[in-house]
C-alpha positions as CSV (number, residue, x, y, z in Angstrom):
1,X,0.0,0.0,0.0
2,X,1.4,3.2,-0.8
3,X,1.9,6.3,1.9
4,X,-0.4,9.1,2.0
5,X,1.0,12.2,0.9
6,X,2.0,14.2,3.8
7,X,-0.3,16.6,5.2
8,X,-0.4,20.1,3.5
9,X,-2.9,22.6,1.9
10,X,-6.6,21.0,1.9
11,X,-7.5,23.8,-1.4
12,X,-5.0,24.1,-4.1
13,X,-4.8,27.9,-6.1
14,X,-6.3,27.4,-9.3
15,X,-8.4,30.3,-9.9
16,X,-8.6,31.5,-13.3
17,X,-8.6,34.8,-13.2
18,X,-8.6,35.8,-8.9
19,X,-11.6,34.1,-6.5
20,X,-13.7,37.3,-6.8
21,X,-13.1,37.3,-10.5
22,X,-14.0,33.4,-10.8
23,X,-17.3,34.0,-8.8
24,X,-18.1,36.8,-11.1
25,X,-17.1,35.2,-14.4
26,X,-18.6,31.6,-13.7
27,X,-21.2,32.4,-10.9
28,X,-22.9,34.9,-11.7
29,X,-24.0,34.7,-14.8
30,X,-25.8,31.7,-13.1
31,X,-27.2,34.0,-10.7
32,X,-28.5,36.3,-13.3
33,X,-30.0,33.7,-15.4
34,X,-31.5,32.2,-12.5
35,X,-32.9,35.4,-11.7
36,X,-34.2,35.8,-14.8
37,X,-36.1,32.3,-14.9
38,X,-37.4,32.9,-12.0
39,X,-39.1,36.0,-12.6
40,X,-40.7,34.3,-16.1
41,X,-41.8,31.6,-14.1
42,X,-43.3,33.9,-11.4
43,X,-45.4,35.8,-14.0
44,X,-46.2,32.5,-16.1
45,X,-44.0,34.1,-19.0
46,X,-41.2,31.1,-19.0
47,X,-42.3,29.5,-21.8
48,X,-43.4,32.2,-24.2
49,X,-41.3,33.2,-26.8
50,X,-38.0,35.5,-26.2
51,X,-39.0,39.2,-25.7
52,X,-37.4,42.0,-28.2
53,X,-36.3,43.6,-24.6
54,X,-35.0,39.9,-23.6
55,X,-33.4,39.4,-27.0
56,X,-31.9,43.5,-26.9
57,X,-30.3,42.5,-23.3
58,X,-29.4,38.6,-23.7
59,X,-28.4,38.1,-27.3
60,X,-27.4,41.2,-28.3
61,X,-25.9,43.1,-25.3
62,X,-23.9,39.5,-24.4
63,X,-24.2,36.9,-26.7
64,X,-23.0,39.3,-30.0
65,X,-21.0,41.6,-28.3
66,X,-19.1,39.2,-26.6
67,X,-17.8,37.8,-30.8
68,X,-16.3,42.0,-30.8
69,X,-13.9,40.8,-28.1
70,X,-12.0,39.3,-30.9
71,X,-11.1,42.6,-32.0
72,X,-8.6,43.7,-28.8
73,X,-7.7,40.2,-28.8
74,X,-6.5,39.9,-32.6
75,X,-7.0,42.6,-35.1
76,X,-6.1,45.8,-32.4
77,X,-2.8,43.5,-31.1
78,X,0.0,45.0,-32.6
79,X,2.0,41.7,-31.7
80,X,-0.5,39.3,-32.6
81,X,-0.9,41.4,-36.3
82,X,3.0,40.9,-36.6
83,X,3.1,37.1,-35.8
84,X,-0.2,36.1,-37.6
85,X,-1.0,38.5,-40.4
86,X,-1.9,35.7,-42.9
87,X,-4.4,34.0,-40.4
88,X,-5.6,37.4,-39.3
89,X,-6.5,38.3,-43.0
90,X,-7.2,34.6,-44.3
91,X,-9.4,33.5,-41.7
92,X,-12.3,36.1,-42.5
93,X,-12.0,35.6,-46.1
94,X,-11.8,32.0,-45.4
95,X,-15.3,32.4,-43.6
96,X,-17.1,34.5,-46.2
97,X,-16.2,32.0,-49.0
98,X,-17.4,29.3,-47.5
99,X,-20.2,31.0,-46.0
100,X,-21.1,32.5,-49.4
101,X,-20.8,28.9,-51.4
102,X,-22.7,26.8,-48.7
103,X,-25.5,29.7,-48.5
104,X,-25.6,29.0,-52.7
105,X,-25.8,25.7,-52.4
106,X,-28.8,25.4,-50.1
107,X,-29.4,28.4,-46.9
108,X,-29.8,25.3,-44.7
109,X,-26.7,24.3,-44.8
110,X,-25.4,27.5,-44.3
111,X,-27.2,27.7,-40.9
112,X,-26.4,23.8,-39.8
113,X,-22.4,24.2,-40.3
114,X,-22.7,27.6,-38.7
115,X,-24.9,25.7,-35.5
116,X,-22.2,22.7,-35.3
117,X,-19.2,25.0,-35.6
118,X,-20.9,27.0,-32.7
119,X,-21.7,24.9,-30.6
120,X,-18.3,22.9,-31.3
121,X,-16.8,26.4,-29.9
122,X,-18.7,26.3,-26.9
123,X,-17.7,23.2,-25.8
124,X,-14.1,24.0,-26.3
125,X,-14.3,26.8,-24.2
126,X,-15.5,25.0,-21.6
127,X,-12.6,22.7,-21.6
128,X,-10.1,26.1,-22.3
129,X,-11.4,27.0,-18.7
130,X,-10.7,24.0,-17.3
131,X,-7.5,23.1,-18.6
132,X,-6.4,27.4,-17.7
133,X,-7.3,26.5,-14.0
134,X,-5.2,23.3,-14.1
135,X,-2.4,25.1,-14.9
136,X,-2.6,28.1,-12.8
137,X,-2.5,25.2,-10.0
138,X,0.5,23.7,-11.4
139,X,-0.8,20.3,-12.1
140,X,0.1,18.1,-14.5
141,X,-1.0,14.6,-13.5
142,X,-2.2,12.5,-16.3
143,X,-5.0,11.3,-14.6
144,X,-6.4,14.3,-13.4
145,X,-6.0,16.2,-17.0
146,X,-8.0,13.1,-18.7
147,X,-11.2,13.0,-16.0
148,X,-11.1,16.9,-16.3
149,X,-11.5,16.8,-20.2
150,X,-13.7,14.1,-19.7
151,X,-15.6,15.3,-17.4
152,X,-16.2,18.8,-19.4
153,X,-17.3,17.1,-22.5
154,X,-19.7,15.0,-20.4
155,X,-21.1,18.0,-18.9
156,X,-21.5,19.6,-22.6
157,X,-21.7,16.7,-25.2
158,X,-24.5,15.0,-23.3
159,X,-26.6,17.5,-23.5
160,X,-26.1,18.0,-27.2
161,X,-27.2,14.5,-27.7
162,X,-30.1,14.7,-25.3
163,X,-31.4,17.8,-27.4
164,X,-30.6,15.7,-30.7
165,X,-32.8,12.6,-29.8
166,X,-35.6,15.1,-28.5
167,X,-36.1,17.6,-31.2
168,X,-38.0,19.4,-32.1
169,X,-37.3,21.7,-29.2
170,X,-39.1,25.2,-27.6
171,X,-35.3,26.4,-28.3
172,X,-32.7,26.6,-31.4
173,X,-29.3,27.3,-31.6
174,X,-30.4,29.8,-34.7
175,X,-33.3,29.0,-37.2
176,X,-35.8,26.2,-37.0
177,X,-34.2,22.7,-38.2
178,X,-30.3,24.0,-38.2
179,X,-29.7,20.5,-36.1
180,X,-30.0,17.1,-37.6
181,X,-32.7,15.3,-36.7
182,X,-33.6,11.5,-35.7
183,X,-31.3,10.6,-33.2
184,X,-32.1,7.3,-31.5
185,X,-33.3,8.1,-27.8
186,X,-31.5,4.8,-26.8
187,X,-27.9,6.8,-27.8
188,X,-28.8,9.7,-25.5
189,X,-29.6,7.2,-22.7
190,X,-26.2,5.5,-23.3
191,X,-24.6,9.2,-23.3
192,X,-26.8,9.6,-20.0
193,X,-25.0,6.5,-18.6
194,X,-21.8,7.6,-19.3
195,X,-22.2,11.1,-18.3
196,X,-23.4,10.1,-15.1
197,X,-19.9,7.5,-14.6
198,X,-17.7,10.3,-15.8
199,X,-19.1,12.8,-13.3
200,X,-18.7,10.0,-10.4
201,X,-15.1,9.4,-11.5
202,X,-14.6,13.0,-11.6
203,X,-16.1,13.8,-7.9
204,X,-14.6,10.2,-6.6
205,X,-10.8,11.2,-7.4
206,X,-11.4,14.2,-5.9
207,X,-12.1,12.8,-2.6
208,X,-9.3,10.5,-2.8
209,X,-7.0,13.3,-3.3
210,X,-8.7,14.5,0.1
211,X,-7.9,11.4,1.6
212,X,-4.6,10.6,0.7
213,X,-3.7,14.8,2.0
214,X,-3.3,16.0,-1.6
215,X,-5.0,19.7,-2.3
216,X,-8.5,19.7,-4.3
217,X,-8.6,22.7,-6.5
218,X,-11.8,23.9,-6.1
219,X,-11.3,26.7,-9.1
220,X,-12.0,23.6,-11.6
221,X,-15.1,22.7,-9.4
222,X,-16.3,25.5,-9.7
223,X,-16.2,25.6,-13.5
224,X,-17.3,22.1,-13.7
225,X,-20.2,23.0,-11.4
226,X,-21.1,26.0,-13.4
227,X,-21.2,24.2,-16.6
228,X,-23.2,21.3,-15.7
229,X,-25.7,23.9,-14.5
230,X,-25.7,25.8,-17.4
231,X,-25.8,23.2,-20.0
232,X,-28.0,20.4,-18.1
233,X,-30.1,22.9,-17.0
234,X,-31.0,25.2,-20.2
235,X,-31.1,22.6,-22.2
236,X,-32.5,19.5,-20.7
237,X,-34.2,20.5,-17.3
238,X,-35.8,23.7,-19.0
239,X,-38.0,23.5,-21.9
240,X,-38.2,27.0,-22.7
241,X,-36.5,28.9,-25.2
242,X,-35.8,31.9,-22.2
243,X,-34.2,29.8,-19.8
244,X,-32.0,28.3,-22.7
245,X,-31.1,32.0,-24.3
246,X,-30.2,33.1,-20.6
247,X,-28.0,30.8,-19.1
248,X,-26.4,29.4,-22.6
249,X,-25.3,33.5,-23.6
250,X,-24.7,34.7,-20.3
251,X,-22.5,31.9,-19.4
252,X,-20.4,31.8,-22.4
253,X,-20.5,35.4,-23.1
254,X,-19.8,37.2,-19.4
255,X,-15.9,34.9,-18.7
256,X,-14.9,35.5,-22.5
257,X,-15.6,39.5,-22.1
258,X,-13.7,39.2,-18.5
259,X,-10.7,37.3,-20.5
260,X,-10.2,39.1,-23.2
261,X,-10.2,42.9,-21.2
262,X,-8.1,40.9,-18.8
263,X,-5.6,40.1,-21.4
264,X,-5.6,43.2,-23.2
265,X,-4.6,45.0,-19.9
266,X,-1.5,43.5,-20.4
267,X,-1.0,43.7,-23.9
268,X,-2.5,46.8,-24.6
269,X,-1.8,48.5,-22.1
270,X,0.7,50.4,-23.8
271,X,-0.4,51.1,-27.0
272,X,-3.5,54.6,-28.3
273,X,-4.3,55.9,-25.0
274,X,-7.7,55.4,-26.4
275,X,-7.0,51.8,-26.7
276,X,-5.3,51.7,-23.6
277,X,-8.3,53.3,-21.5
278,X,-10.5,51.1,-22.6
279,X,-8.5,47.7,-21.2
280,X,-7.4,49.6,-17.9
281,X,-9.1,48.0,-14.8
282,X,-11.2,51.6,-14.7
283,X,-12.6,50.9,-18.2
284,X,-14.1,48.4,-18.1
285,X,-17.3,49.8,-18.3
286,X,-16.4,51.8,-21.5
287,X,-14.9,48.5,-23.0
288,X,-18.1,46.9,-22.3
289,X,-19.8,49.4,-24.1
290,X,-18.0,49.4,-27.2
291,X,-18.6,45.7,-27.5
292,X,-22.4,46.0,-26.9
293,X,-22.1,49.4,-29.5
294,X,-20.7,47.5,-32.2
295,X,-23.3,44.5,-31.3
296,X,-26.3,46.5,-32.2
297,X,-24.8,48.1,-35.3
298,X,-24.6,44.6,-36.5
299,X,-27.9,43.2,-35.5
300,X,-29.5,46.2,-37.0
301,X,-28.3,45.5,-40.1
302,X,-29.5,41.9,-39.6
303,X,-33.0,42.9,-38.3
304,X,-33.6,45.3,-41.3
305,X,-31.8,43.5,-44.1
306,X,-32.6,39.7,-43.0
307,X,-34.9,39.1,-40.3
308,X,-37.4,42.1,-39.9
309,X,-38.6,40.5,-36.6
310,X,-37.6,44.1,-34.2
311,X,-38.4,46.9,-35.9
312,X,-39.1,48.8,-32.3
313,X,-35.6,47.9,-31.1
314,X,-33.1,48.8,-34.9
315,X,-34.0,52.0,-36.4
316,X,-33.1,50.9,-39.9
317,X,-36.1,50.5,-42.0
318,X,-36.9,47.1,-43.2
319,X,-35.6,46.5,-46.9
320,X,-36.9,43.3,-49.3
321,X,-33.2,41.6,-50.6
322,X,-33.2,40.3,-53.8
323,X,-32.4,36.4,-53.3
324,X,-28.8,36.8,-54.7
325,X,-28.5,39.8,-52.6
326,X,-29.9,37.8,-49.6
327,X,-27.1,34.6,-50.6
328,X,-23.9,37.3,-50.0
329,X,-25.4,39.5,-47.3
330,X,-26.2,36.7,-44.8
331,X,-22.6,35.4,-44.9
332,X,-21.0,38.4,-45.0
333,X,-22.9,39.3,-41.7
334,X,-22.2,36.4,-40.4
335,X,-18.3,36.7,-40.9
336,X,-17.7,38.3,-37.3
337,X,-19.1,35.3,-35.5
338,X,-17.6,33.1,-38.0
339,X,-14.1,34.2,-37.9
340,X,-14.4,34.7,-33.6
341,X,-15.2,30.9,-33.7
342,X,-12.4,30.2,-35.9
343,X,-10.0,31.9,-34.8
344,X,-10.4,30.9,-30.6
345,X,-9.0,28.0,-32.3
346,X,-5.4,29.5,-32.3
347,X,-5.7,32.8,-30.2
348,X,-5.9,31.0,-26.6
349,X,-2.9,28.6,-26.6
350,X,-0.4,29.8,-24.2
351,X,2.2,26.7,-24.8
352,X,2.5,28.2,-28.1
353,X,2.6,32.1,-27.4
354,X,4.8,32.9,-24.7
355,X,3.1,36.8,-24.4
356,X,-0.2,35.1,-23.8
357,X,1.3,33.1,-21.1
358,X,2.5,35.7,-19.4
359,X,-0.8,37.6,-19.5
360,X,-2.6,34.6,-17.8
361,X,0.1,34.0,-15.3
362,X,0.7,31.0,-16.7
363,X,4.1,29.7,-15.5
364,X,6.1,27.9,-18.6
365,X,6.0,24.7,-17.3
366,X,4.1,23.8,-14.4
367,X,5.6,21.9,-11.4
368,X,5.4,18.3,-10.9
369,X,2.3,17.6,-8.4
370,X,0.6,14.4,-7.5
């Protein structure tokens, strides 16, 4: 039998950002989406469709303005412009090609490789939170990093199947049929089974770390715990489109917005005193702003050139597209969210970018732990 570990600190420092910052970032957007539900519930309004006020506050003010953030992070980063000016200028490009040649082909496809490749994102993010925490706590077991990706895509994949094998649904992720239909319920109750052993593996190390007197980090338990929630609970507790908007923006949206003024402190800090401003501690406010600004710019062109569903909220008047106008301007709308998806791919990698490591405080290789 092997020795306990000898007897040291019972919590291990993981946070991602700070604890009040984790609270904020992973917490309460729980809190205000719970608040939210809880008011629809009270005045019988959960299951009716998504208000324009709702859809002002939820989708635009977080869900779009959070794709701006790619901005500081990328295109207004003099470093990052220096060491990826092909990506920078390919990726968008990239997006309104194929954007523009699937919206030809059929608008349905369009809107189902834009769903998967959102939702794809999401999940990713998830695990980037994860994996960030890990790090900041200086582990680097095996077995730990396996159960925590595990258990991340158990807390998000499940779900995905669960809403695939029940469709349709009270909720989308965009337009009416952009997920495949006709899943087998018998696969969802397989991923149920497996979700559910993942999760008890997950929890059950933890307490033998406990046991054996090694540290829990209770930063990754806390973004496990906050992404069950979220993702169990809009999309398979909750039938209603509301409770799915609110917890499935607010808790992607609020910890991306917190990262990326985070990082730009550090790397833009220096640079247009405009620029800099906006990513100082005191601006954050103002930064906030410019993101839910340049939001409603574009969802004003999308409610008066494509949807025409909010004509009290955008005060552009509603114009009829020509079809062909209609196959390029959907895309090309479509390229900010497009290319923020894409390009999350290679933006949040600090093993490869040593500046974005030492923005994160992200030592360069974490110490041995058990």
């Amino acid at each position: 039998m092997s020795a306990a570990h000898p007897a040291g600190p019972r919590v291990r420092n993981g946070w991602v950002f700070s604890p009040g910052l984790d609270a904020l970032a992973f917490v309460g957007p729980l809190v205000a989406a719970g608040a939210v539900i809880l008011w629809a519930a009270s005045a019988g309004r959960l299951h009716d469709e998504v208000s324009p006020w709702a859809f002002l506050l939820l989708v635009v003010g977080c869900d779009v303005a959070h794709v701006y953030g790619t901005l500081f992070r990328a295109y207004l980063d003099p470093e990052e412009r220096r060491r990826r000016p092909g990506l920078l200028l390919a990726v968008p490009l990239g997006c309104l090609a194929a954007g523009t040649l699937l919206y030809a082909v059929d608008g349905a496809w369009f809107w189902r490789a834009l769903a998967y490749v959102a939702a794809f994102h999401f999940v990713r993010q998830t695990w980037g939170w994860m994996s960030y925490s890990a790090r900041r706590a200086g582990e680097t077991d095996p077995v730990d990093r396996a159960l925590d990706r595990a258990a991340v895509y158990a807390s998000t994949l499940w779900p995905l199947l669960w809403w695939h094998a029940h469709l349709p649904r009270p909720f989308v992720w965009f337009v009416d049929g952009d997920f495949v239909a006709g899943l087998p319920g018998a696969v969802a109750d397989v991923g149920l089974v497996l979700h559910v052993a993942i999760l008890l593996a997950w929890i059950g190390r933890q307490g033998v770390r406990l046991a054996t007197g090694r540290p829990v980090n209770l930063a990754k338990a806390l973004v496990l715990a906050s992404t069950w929630l979220a993702w169990v609970g809009g999309i398979v507790l909750l039938e209603s489109d509301l409770a799915f908007t609110a917890t499935n923006v607010l808790a992607h949206g609020v910890p991306y917005a917190i990262l990326v003024h985070r990082v730009g402190a550090q790397r833009l800090g220096g640079g247009p005193r405009l620029l800099a401003r906006l990513v100082r501690p005191s601006g954050a406010l103002a930064f906030v702003a410019v993101l839910v600004a340049l939001a409603y710019a574009e969802e004003t062109l999308w409610d008066g050139l494509v949807w025409h569903q909010h004509a009290t909220l955008f005060p552009l008047p509603s114009v009829d597209l020509p079809a062909a106008l209609v196959g390029f301007v959907v895309p090309l709308l479509a390229v900010p969210q497009a290319t923020h998806y894409v390009l999350d791919a290679f933006l949040w990698r600090p093993s490869r970018d040593p500046a974005l490591r030492d923005a994160l405080g992200l030592s360069p290789s974490a110490p041995a732990s058990g």
